[in-house]
C-alpha positions as CSV (number, residue, x, y, z in Angstrom):
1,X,2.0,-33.3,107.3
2,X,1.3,-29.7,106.5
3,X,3.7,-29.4,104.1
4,X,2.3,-32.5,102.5
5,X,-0.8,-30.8,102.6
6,X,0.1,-27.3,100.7
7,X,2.9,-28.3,98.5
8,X,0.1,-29.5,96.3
9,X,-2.0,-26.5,95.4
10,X,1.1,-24.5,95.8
11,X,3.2,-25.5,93.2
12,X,0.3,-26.3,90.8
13,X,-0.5,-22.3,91.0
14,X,3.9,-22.0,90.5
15,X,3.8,-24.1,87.3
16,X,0.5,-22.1,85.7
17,X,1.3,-18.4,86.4
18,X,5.3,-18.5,86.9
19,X,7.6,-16.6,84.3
20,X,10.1,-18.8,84.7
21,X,10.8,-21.2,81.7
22,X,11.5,-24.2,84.4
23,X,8.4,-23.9,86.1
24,X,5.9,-22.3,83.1
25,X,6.7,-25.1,80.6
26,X,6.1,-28.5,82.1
27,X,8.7,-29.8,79.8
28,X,11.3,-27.5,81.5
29,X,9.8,-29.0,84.9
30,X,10.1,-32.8,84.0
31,X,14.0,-32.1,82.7
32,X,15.2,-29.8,85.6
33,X,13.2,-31.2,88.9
34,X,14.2,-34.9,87.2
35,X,17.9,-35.0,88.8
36,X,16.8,-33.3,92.2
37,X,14.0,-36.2,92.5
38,X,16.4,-38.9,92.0
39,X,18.9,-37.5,94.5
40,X,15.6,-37.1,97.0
41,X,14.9,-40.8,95.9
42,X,18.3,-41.2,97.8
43,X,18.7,-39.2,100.3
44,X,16.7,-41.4,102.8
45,X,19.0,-44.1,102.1
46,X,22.2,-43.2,102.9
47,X,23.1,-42.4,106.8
48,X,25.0,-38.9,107.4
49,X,26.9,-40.3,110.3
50,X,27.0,-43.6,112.1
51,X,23.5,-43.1,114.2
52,X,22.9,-43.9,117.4
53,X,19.6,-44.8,119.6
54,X,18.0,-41.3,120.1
55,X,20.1,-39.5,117.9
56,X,18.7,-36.5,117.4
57,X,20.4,-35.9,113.6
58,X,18.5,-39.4,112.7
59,X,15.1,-37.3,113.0
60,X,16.3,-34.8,111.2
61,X,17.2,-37.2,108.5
62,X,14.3,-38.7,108.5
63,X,12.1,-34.7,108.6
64,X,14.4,-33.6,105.9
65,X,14.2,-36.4,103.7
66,X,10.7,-36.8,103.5
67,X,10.4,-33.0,102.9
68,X,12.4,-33.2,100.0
69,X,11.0,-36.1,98.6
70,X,7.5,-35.4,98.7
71,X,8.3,-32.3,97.4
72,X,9.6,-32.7,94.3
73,X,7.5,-36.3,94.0
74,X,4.9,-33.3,93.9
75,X,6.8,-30.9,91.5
76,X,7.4,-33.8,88.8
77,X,3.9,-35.7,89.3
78,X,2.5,-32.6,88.8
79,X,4.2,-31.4,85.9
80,X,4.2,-35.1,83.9
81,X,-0.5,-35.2,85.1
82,X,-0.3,-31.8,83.5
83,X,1.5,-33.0,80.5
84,X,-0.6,-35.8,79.9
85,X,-3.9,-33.2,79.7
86,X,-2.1,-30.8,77.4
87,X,-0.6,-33.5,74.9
88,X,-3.8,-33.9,73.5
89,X,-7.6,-33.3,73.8
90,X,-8.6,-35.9,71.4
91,X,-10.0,-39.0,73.8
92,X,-8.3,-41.9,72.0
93,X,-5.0,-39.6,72.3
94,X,-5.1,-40.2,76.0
95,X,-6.4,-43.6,76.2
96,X,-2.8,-44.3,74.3
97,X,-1.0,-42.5,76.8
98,X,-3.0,-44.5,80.1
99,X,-2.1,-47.4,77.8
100,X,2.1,-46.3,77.6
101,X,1.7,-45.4,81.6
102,X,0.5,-48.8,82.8
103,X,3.0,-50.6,80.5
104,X,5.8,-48.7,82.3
105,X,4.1,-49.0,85.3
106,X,4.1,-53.2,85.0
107,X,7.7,-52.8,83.8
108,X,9.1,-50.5,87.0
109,X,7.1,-52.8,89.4
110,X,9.6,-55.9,88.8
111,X,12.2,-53.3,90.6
112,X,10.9,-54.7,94.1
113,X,11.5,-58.2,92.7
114,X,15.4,-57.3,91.3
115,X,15.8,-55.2,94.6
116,X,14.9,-58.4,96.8
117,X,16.7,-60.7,95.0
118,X,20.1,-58.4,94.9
119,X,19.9,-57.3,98.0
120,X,19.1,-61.3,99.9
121,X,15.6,-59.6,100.7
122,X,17.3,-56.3,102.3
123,X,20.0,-58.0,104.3
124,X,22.7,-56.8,102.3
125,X,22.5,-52.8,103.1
126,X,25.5,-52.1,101.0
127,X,23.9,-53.8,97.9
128,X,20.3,-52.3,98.4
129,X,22.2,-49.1,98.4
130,X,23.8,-49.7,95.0
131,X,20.3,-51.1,93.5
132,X,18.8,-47.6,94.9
133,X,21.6,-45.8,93.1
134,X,20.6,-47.4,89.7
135,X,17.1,-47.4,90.1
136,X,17.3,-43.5,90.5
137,X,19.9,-43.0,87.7
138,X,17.4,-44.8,85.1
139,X,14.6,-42.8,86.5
140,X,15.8,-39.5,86.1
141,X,17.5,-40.9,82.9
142,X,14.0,-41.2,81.5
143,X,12.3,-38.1,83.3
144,X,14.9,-36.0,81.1
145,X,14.2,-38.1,77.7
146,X,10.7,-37.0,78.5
147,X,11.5,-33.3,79.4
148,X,13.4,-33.4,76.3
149,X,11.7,-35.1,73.7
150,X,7.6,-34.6,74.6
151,X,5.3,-32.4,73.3
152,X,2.1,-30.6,74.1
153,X,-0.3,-28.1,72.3
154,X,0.9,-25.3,74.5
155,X,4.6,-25.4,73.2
156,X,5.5,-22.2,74.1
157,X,3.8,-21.8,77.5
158,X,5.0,-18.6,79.2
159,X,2.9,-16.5,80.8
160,X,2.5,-12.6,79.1
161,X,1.4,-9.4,80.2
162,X,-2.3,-10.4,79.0
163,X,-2.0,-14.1,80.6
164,X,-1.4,-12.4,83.8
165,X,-4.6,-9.8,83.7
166,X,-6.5,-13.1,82.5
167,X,-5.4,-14.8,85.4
168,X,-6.4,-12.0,88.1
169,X,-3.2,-10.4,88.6
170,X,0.0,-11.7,89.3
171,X,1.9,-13.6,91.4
172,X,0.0,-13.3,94.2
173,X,-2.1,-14.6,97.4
174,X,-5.5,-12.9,95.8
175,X,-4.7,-14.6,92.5
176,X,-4.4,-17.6,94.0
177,X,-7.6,-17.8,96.1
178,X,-9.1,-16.4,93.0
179,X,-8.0,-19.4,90.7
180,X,-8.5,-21.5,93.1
181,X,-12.2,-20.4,93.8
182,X,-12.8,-20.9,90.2
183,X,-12.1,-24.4,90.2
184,X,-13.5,-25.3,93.1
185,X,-16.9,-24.2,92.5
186,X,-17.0,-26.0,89.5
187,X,-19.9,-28.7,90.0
188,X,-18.1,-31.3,88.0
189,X,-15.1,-31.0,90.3
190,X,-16.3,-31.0,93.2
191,X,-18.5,-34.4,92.6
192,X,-14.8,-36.2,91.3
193,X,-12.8,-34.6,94.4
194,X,-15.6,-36.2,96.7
195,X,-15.5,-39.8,94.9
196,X,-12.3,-39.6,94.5
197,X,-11.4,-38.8,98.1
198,X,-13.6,-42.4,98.9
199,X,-11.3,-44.0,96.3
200,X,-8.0,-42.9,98.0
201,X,-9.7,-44.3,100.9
202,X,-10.3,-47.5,99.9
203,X,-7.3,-47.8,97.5
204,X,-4.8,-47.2,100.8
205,X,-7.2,-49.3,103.2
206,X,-6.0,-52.4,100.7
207,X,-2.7,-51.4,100.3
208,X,-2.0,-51.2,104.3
209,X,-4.3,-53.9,105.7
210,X,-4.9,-56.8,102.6
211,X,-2.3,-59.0,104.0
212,X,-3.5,-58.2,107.6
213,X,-6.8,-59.4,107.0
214,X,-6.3,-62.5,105.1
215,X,-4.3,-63.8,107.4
216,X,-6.4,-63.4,110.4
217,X,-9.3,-64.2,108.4
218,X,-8.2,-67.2,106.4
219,X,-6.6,-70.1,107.9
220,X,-3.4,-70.7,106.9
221,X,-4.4,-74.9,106.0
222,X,-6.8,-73.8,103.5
223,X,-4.1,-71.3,101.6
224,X,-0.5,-72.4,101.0
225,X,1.7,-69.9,101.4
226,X,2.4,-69.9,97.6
227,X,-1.2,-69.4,97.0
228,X,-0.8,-66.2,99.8
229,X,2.1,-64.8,97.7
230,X,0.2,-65.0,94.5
231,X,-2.5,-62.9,96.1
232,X,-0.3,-60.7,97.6
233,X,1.3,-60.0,94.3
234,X,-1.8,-59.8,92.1
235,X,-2.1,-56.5,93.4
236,X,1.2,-55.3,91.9
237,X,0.9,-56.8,88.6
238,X,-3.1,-57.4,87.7
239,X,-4.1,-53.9,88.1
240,X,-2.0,-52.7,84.9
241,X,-3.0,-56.1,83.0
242,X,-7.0,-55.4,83.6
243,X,-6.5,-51.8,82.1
244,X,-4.2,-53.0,79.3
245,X,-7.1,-55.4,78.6
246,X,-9.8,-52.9,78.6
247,X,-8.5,-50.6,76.3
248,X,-11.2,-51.5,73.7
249,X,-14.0,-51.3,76.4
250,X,-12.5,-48.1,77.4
251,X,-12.4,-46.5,73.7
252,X,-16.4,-48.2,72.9
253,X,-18.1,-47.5,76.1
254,X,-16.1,-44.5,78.1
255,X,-13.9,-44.8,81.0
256,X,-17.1,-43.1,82.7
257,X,-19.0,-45.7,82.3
258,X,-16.1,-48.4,82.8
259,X,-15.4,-47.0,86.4
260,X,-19.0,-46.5,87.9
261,X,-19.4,-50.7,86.6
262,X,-16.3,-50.5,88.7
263,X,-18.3,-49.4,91.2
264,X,-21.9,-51.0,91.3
265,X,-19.5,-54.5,91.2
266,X,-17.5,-53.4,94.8
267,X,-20.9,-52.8,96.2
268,X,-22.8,-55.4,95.2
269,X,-19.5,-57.9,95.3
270,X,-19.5,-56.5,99.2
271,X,-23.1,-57.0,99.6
272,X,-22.9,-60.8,99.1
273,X,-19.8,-61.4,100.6
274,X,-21.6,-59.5,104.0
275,X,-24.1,-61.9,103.6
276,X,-22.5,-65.1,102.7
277,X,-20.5,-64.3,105.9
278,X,-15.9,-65.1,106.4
279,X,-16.8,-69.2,106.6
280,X,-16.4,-69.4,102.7
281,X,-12.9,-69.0,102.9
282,X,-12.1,-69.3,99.4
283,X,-14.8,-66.9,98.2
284,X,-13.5,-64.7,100.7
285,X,-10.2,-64.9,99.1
286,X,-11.3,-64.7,95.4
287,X,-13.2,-61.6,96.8
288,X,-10.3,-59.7,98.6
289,X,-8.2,-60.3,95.4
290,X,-10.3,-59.6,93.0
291,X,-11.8,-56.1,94.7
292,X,-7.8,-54.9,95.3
293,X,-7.2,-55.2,91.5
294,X,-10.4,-53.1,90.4
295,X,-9.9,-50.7,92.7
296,X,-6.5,-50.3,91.4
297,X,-7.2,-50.6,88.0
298,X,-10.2,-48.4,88.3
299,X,-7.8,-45.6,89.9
300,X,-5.4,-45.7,86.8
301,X,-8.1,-44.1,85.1
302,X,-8.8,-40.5,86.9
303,X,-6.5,-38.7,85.0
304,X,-8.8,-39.1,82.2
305,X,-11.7,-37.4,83.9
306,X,-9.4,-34.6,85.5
307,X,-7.6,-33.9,82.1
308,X,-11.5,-33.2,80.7
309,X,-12.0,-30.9,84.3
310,X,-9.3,-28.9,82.5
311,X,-10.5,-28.5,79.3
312,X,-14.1,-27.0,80.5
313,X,-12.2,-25.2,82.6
314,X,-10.3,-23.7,79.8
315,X,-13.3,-23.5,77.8
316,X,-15.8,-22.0,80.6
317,X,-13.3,-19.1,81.7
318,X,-12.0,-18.8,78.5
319,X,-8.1,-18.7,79.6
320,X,-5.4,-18.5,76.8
321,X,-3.2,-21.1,78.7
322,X,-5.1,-24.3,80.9
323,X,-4.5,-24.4,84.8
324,X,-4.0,-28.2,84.2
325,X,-1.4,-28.0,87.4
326,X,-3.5,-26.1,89.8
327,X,-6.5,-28.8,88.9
328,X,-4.3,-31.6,89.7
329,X,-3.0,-29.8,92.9
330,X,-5.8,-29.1,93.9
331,X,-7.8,-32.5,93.3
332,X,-4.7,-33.8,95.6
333,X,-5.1,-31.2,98.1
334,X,-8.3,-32.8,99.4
335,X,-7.6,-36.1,98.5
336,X,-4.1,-36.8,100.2
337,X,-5.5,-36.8,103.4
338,X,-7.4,-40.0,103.0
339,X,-4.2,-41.9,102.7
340,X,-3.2,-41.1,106.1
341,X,-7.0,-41.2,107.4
342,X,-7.3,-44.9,106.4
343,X,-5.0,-46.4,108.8
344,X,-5.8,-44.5,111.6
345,X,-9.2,-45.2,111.1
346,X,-9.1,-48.8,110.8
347,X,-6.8,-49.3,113.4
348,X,-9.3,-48.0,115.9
349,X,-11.9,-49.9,114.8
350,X,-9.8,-52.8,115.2
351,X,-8.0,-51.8,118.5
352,X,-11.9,-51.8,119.8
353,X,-12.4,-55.1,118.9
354,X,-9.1,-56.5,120.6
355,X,-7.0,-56.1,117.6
356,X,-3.8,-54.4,119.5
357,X,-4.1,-57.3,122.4
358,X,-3.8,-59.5,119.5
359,X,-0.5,-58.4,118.2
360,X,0.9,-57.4,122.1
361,X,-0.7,-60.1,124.4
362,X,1.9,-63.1,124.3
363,X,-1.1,-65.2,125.5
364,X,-3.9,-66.7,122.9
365,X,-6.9,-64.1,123.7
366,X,-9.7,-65.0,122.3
367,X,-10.3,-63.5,118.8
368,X,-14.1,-64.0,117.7
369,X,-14.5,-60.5,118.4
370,X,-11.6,-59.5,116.7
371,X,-12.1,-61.8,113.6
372,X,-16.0,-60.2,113.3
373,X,-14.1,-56.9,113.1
374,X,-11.9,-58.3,110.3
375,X,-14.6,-59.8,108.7
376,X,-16.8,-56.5,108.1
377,X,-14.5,-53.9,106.7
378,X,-13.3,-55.6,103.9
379,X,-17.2,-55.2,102.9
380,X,-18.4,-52.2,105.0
381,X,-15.4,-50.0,103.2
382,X,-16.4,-50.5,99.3
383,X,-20.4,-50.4,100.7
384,X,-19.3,-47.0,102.2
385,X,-17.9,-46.0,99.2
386,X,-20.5,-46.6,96.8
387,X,-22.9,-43.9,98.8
388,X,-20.4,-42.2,96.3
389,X,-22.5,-43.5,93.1
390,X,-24.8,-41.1,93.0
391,X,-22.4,-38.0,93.0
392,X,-20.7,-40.3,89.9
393,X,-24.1,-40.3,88.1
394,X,-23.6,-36.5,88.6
395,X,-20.4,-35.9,87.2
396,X,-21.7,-38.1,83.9
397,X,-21.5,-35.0,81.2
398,X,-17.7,-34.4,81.5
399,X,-17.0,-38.0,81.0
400,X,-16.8,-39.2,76.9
């Protein structure tokens, strides 16, 4: 968890003041940390010995691989957000770009589907493994195209002698508080890292607990299990289809104005669903679905506002070269830890209301209490979240 927590800020402040070619050009980054993130991809997957129960090498497996992983997950991610914000400043530029990324996005999902299906839904661990293998060897085999081949308006980013008195010394712990006290106390930022923070929130509250809660909530008479599945799978695949669709909206109206509709539709969708109450079961499914997607699809967008953070950022301290990386970082500094505080916090709730005798208890306990429980966070989560409008009405001038 802490190095989860730092690996974020600290490699965004590597990539924007290093003097080395593979960390100052985010080209370089993409090509070289490409290979090492596919053999992270695998390292989790292949056992270093025969384990046993309690083996004590098995957690280290497990610590090391996750490490590595996350890692360089960070070191790429951070190079290819940073890469999207210096391809281009022109606003229609990067609408094309969100438009190429959820494309790919809707193509690499079908993986899951081909990994299931090769793999007799994960029974066979000797063909999983080989799926893995080629999953990894077309990623990095398109990390490196785009290492190779991309472009950006900072071409030759390496930092100089006058890049480093711009950027308050060198390579250093001052420097770094310094940048990052710069961008922190930016108003704009600080109003997206707080709504953004909710969003994580409510984006991994779906992800972990959607299934969970329409099948305690909805009886399984009134939804077939095909009709489950579909819902369970509009998730994956609707998200990228409702942005590929509202690319026009997006290039007349502004994703700023896109996402707080976003917004004012989760609370008020919430709102009516509180008040209609769980007994319209099919609402109550339509509403679960449909909120899942839009807050998906609503996330695909915040690299748009970020990648305009960085260009008043540029502009405001009048820097030769963007901290696009250190932005990112540290945007992801604060909001990482709302993936991990969703679950936990849920899970409480629910445990109070009888949720853990539920799943332990081989008896039939009674669950009204536990179904009430169910029943309001779906809606008390996105009603939470839009206390978060106001701060979005805030960050209105950086958005197009």
């Amino acid at each position: 968890m802490i190095w989860n927590a730092i690996n974020d800020p600290l490699f965004g402040y590597i990539q924007d003041n290093s003097r080395l070619k593979c960390c100052a050009r985010r080209q370089f980054s993409i090509l070289y940390g490409a290979p090492l993130y596919g053999l992270a991809f695998l390292l989790p997957w292949f056992p270093w010995r025969h384990y046993q129960e309690g083996d004590w090498l098995c957690g280290l497996h497990l610590v090391v691989a996750l490490c590595a992983f996350d890692g360089l997950l960070t070191f790429v991610l951070l190079a290819q957000c940073a890469l999207f914000a210096e391809s281009s400043a022109r606003h229609d530029s990067r609408l094309r770009l969100i438009k190429y990324n959820q494309v790919a996005t809707l193509v690499g999902s079908t993986s899951v589907l081909f990994c299931g299906l090769i793999s007799g839904n994960m029974e066979n661990f000797a063909y999983f493994q080989a799926f893995a293998v080629l999953v990894a060897a077309l990623a990095t085999a398109c990390m490196c195209c785009t290492g190779k081949y991309s472009t950006s308006q900072y071409e030759q980013r390496e930092i100089h002698p006058e890049d480093l008195e711009n950027s308050d010394g060198g390579f250093s712990l001052a420097s770094v508080v310094s940048l990052t006290k710069q961008i922190m106390t930016e108003k704009n930022f600080v109003c997206f890292v707080t709504m953004n923070f909710f969003q994580v929130f409510h984006l991994a509250f779906y992800n972990n607990f959607m299934m969970i809660f329409a099948d305690n909530l909805i009886p399984k008479d009134v939804l077939s299990s095909s009709v489950r599945s579909i819902m369970y799978g509009a998730g994956f695949i609707c998200p990228q289809c409702l942005v590929l669709l509202s690319h026009a909206s997006l290039k007349k109206f502004g994703y700023y104005r896109i996402i707080l509709f976003s917004f004012y539709y989760e609370g008020v969708a919430a709102a009516v669903m509180c008040l209609l109450g769980q007994e319209h079961y099919y609402l109550l499914a339509f509403y679960v679905t449909t909120n899942m997607v839009i807050v998906q699809a609503s996330f695909s967008l915040f690299n748009l506002p970020l990648a305009d953070i960085v260009d008043a950022d540029l502009i405001k301290h009048k820097r030769r070269l963007p901290l696009s990386s250190m932005v990112f970082g540290t945007n992801a500094l604060f909001t990482k830890p709302a993936q991990s505080l969703a679950p936990m916090v849920v899970v409480t709730i629910l445990n109070q209301y009888g949720y853990y005798n539920l799943n332990n208890v081989p008896s039939h306990p009674d669950i009204r209490c536990t179904g009430n429980a169910f029943g309001y966070r779906p809606v008390a989560t996105p009603n939470g979240k839009s206390l978060s409008l106001p701060i979005n009405i805030g960050y209105g001038p950086v958005a197009c």
